[in-house]
C-alpha positions in Angstrom: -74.7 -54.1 24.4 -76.6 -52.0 21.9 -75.3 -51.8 18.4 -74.2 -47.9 18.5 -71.6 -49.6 21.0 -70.5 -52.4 18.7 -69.7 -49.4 15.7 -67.5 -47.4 17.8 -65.7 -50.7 18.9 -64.9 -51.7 15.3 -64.3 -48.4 14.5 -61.4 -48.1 17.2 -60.3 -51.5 16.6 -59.8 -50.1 12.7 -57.9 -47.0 13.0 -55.6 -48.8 15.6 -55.3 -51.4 12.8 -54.5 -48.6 10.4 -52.0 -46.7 13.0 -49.7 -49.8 13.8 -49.6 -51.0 10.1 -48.7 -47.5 8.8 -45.7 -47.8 11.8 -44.7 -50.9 10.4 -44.4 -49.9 7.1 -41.9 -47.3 7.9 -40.3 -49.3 10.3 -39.4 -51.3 6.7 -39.0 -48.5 4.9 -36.4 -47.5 7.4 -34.9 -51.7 7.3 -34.8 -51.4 3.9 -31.4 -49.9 2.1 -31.5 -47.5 -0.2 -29.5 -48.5 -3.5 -28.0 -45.2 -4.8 -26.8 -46.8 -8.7 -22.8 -46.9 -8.9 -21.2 -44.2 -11.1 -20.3 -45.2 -14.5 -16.5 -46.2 -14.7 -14.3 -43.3 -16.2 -11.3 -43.7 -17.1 -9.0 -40.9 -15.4 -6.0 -41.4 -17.9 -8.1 -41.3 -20.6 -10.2 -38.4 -19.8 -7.1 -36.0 -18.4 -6.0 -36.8 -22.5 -9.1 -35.7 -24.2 -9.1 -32.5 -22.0 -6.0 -31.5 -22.8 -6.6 -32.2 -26.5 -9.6 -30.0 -26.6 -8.1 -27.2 -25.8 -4.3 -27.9 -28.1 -6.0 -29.2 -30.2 -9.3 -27.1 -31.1 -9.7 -23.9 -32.2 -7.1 -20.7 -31.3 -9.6 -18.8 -29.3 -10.9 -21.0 -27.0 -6.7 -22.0 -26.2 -6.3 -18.6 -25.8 -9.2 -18.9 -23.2 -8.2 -21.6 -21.6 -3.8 -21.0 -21.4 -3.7 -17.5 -22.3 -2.1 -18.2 -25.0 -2.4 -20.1 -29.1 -0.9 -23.8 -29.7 2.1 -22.7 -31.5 3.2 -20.3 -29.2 2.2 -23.3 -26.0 4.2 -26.5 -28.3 7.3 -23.3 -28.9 7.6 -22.8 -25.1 7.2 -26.4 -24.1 9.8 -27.1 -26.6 12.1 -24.3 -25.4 11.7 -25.6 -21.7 12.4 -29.1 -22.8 15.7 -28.3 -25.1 17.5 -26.6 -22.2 17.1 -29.1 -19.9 14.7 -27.3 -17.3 11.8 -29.3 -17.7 11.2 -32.7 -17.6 8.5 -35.4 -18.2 7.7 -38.0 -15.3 6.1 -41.2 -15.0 3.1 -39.2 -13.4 2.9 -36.4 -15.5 3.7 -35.4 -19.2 5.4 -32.3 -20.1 2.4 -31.1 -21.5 0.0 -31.3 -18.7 2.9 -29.8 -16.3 3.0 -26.9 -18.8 -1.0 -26.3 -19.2 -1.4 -27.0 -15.5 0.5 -24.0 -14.6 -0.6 -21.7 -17.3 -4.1 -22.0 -16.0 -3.7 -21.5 -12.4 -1.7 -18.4 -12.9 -4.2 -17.3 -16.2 -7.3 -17.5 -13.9 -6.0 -17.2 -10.2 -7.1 -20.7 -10.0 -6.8 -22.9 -6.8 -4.9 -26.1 -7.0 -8.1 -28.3 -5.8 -10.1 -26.5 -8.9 -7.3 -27.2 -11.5 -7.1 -30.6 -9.7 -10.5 -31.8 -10.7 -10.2 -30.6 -14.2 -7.1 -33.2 -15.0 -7.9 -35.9 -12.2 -5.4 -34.9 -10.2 -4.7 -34.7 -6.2 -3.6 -31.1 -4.7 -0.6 -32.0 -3.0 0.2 -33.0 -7.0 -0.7 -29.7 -8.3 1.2 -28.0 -6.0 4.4 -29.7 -6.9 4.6 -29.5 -10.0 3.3 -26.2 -9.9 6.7 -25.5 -8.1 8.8 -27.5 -10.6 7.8 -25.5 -13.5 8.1 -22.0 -11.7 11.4 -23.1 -11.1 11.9 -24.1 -14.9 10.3 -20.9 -16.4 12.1 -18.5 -13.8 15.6 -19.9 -15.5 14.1 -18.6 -19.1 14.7 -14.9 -17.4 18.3 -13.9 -19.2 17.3 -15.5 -21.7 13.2 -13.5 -22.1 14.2 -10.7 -20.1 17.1 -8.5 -21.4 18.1 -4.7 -21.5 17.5 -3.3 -25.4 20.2 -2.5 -27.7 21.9 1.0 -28.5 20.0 1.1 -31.5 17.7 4.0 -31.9 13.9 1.6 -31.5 11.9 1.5 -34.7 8.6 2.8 -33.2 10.8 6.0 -32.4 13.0 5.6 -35.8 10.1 5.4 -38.3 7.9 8.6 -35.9 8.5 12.1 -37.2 7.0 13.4 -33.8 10.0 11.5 -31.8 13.0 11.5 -33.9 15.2 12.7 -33.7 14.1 14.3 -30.4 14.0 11.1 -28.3 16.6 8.8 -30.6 18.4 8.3 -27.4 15.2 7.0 -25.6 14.8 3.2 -25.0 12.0 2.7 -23.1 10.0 4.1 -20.0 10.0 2.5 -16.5 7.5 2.9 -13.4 6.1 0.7 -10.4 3.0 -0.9 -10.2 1.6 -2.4 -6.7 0.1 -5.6 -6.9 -1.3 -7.3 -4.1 0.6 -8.9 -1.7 -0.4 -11.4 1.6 1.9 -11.6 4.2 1.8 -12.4 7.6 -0.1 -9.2 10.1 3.2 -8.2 11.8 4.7 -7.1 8.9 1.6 -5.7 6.6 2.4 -2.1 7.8 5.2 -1.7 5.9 3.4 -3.5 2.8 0.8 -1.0 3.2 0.8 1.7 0.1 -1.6 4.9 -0.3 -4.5 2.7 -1.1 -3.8 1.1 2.6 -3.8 -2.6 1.4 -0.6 -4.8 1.5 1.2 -4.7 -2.0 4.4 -5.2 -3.3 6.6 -2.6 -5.5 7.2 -4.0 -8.8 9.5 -1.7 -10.8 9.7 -2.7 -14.6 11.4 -1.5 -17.6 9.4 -1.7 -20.9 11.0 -1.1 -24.5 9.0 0.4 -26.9 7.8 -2.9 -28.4 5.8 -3.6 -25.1 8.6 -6.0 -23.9 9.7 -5.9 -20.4 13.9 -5.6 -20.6 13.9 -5.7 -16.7 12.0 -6.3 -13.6 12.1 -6.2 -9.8 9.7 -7.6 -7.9 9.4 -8.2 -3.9 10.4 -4.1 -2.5 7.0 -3.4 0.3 4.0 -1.6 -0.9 5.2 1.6 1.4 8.7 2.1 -0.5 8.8 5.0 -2.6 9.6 4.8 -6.4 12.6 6.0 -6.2 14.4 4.2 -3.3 13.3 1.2 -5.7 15.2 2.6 -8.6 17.8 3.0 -6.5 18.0 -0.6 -5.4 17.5 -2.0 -8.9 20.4 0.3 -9.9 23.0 -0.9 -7.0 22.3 -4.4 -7.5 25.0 -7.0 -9.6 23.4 -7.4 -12.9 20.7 -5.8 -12.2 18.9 -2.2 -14.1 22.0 -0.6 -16.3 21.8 2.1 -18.3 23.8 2.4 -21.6 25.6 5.6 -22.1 24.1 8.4 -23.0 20.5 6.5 -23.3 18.0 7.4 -21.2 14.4 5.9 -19.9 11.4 8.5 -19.6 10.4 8.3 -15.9 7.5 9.8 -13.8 8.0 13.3 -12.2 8.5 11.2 -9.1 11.6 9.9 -9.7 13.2 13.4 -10.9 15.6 13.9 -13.2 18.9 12.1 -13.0 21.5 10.3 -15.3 19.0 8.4 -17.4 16.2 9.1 -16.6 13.9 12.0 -18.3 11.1 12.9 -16.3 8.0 15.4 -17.6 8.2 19.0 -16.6 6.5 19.5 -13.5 3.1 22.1 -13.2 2.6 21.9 -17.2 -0.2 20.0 -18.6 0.4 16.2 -19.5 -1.5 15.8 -22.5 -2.2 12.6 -24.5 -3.5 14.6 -27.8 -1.9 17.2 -29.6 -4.1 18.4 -31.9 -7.7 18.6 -30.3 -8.7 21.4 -30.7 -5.8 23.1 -27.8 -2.4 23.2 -29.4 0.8 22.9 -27.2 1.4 27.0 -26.4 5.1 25.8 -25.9 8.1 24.1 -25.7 7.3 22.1 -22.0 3.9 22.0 -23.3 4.9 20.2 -26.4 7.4 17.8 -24.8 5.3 17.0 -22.3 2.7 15.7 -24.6 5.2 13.7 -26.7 6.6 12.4 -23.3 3.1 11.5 -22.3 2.6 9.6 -25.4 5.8 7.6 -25.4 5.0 6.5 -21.4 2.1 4.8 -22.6 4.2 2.2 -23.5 4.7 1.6 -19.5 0.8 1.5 -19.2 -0.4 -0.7 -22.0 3.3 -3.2 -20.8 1.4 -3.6 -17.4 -2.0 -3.8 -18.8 -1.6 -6.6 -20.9 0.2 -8.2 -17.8 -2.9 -7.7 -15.8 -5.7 -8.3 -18.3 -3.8 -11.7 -19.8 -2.5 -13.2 -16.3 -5.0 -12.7 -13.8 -3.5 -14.5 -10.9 -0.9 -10.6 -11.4 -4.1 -8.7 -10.1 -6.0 -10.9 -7.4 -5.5 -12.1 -3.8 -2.6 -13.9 -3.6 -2.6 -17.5 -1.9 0.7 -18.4 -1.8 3.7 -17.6 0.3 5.8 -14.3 -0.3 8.4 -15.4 -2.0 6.2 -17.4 -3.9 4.4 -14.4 -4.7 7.6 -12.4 -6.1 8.4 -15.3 -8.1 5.0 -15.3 -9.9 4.7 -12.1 -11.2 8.8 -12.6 -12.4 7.3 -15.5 -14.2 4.2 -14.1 -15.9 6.6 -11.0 -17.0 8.6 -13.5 -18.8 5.9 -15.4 -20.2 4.4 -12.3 -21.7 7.6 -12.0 -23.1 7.5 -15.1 -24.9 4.3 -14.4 -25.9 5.3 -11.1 -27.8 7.8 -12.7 -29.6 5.4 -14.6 -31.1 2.3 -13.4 -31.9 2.8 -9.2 -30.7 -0.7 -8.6 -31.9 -3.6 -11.1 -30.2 -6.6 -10.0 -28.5 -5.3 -9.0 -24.9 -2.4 -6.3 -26.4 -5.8 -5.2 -29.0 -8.0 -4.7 -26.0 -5.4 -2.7 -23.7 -5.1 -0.4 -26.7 -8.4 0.1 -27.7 -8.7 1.0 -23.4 -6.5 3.6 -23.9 -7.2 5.3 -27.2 -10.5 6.0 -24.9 -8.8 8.2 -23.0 -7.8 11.6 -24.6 -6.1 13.9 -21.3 -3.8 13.2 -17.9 -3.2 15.9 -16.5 0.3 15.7 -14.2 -1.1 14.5 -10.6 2.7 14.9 -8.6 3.3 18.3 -7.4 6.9 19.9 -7.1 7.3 18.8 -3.2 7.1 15.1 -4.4 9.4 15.4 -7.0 11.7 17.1 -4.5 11.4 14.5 -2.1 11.9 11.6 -4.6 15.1 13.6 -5.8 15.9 13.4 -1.9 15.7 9.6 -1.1 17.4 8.8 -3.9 20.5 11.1 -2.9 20.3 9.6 0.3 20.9 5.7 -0.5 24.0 3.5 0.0 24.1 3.0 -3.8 26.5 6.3 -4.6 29.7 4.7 -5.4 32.8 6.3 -3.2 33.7 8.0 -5.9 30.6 9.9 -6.6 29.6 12.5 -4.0 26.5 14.4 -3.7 27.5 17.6 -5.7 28.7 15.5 -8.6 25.2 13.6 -8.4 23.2 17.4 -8.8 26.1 18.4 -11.4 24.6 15.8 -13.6 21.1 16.5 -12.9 21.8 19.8 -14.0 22.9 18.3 -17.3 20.6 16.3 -17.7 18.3 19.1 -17.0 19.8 21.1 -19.9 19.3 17.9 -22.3 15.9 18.1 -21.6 15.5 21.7 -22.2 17.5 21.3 -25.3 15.1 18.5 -27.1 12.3 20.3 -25.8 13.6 23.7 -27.2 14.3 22.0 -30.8 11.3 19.8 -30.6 9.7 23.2 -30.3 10.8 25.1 -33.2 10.6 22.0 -35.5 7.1 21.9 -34.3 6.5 25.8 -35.2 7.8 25.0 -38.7 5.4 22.3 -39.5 2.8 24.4 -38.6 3.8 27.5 -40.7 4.4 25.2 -43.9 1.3 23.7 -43.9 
């Protein structure tokens, strides 16, 4: 055998060498366990603490961020939910955590596994006690939630444009839809004019952005005014004192109460911008306008301050309908407190941005709204239909009489100045 031949031997006999010790060392590498290094220790208990303390306990904004709302106005609600009994601490959870727990899921639309991982806490956990404090806060409604006073309201008392005119006004009510998820047999009738499922919420708002009543749960389809209706015929439910009156949308027509704008005349937000009111409907209109606001910027601040009010829902219906009770009445907390803080500032600021509506419903609506509300069970058997348009017609007449006054009062300024 030549030596060429011995070369390519020992070169074969190499790479085979090569080959099977490559295999075996991934065979080991493959034997061999990977060590993955244990996780330091933390101390849940611990931890949960220091959380909540950074946000009670740091600065105002960044507990607004977090709870939606300061410390003093948190420790003043925690305190009102432990004096009367509805809240309670528990060998698993403080009073404080069960308090901030719930503000942030329904602050941020936050599911119970994320708010879970924040404080150390299972889901099925979260979800209870989200429960039990829904429960508490719900029981704070008569107490949060309550129809004004006789009294003439200051922010119409201390307004030359509105008193005396509207001394007789406490507040403005309207519906807003907020998204609803129930189960696909029954999302027709939950379906409103935007074609998503929603539910009705009709709300009262006094003039100091308060909500004095609220009723939530009615199907995205219901109109306006069958709502009214309902909130009207129930036992304790939407009263109006004598000879008061709330200013309504032209959608609910003009009834005992209830003042709506006058329909096919400009709604204006500005009265002097350079296009004058050319008379009296005009002029009322635009004060009317400018009074409603007060509905808007209510259910802004709602919206902008709870978001869980304006996102998909995840809970059951009636779960659903309690919520938005709930955040109404903790907004009303809120107001007592501190009426001014950055949400209310931003809704207003919004607004002010805006300088004309002009009047969307046309006459045929109105009519119809006028209709369904005749037609409901919640007449009394002493009140028939022609004593229900006798007092339209009055009502009517009140109208045209503030707006005629309103007018001439208006004319005057304008001539002394």
């Amino acid at each position: 055998m030549d030596s060429s031949s011995d070369d390519e031997t020992a070169m074969i006999i190499g790479a085979a060498t090569s080959a099977l010790a490559a295999g075996y060392a991934v065979l080991e590498a493959y034997r061999t366990p990977i060590v993955i290094p244990r996780p330091p220790h933390i101390n849940r208990d611990q931890a949960r603490e220091n959380y909540m303390d950074s946000i009670l306990y740091g600065s105002s904004s960044y507990c607004i961020d977090q709870i939606r709302m300061d410390q003093d106005t948190f420790f003043r609600l925690l305190n009102t939910l432990t004096v009367r009994g509805l809240l309670h601490p528990t060998i698993h959870m403080s009073l404080r955590e069960q308090l901030l727990m719930f503000l942030q899921i329904v602050g941020y639309n936050l599911r119970f596994r994320t708010v879970g991982g924040y404080l150390y806490r299972s889901t099925e956990t979260i979800s209870r006690y989200f429960s039990i404090v829904l429960d508490a806060i719900l029981k704070l409604y008569p107490e949060l939630v309550h129809l004004p006073n006789q009294s003439t309201p200051p922010e119409i008392l201390g307004n030359q444009r509105y008193y005396p005119w509207f001394a007789d006004c406490i507040g403005a009510i309207d519906g807003t839809h907020i998204l609803a998820a129930v189960p696909l047999e029954i999302q027709g009738k939950f379906r409103g004019r935007k074609g998503i499922p929603t539910q009705n919420v009709l709300a009262a708002i006094s003039f100091d952005l308060k909500f004095s009543y609220v009723l939530a749960g009615w199907e995205g389809s219901a109109h306006d005014s069958r709502v009214l209706e309902d909130a009207l015929s129930r036992p304790g439910g939407l009263q109006v004192p004598k000879d008061k009156y709330y200013l309504v949308d032209a959608g609910y027509g003009i009834r005992n109460g209830f003042i709506p704008p006058y329909i096919g005349v400009r709604y204006h937000l500005k009265e002097y911008d350079g296009n004058p009111p050319q008379n009296e409907k005009e002029l009322f209109n635009l004060r009317h306008s400018s009074l409603r606001t007060t509905i808007e910027r209510g259910f802004g601040i709602l919206k902008k301050r709870f978001r869980v009010i304006d996102n998909d829902p995840f809970w059951d219906f009636k779960t659903q309908v309690d919520v938005v009770l709930a955040c109404c009445i903790l907004h009303n907390h809120i107001m007592g407190i501190t009426p001014n803080d950055r949400f209310i500032q931003e809704v207003i600021q919004d607004q002010q941005s805006q300088t004309t509506i002009v009047l969307h419903e046309q006459e045929s609506q109105t009519q119809q709204g006028q209709t369904q509300c005749q037609s409901q069970q919640g007449l009394t058997q002493s009140q028939t239909q022609s004593d229900r348009k006798a007092e339209n017609r009055e009502w009517a007449r009140k109208r045209d009489a503030i707006a005629h006054a309103m007018y001439v009062d208006y004319l005057r300024r304008r001539q002394n100045r």
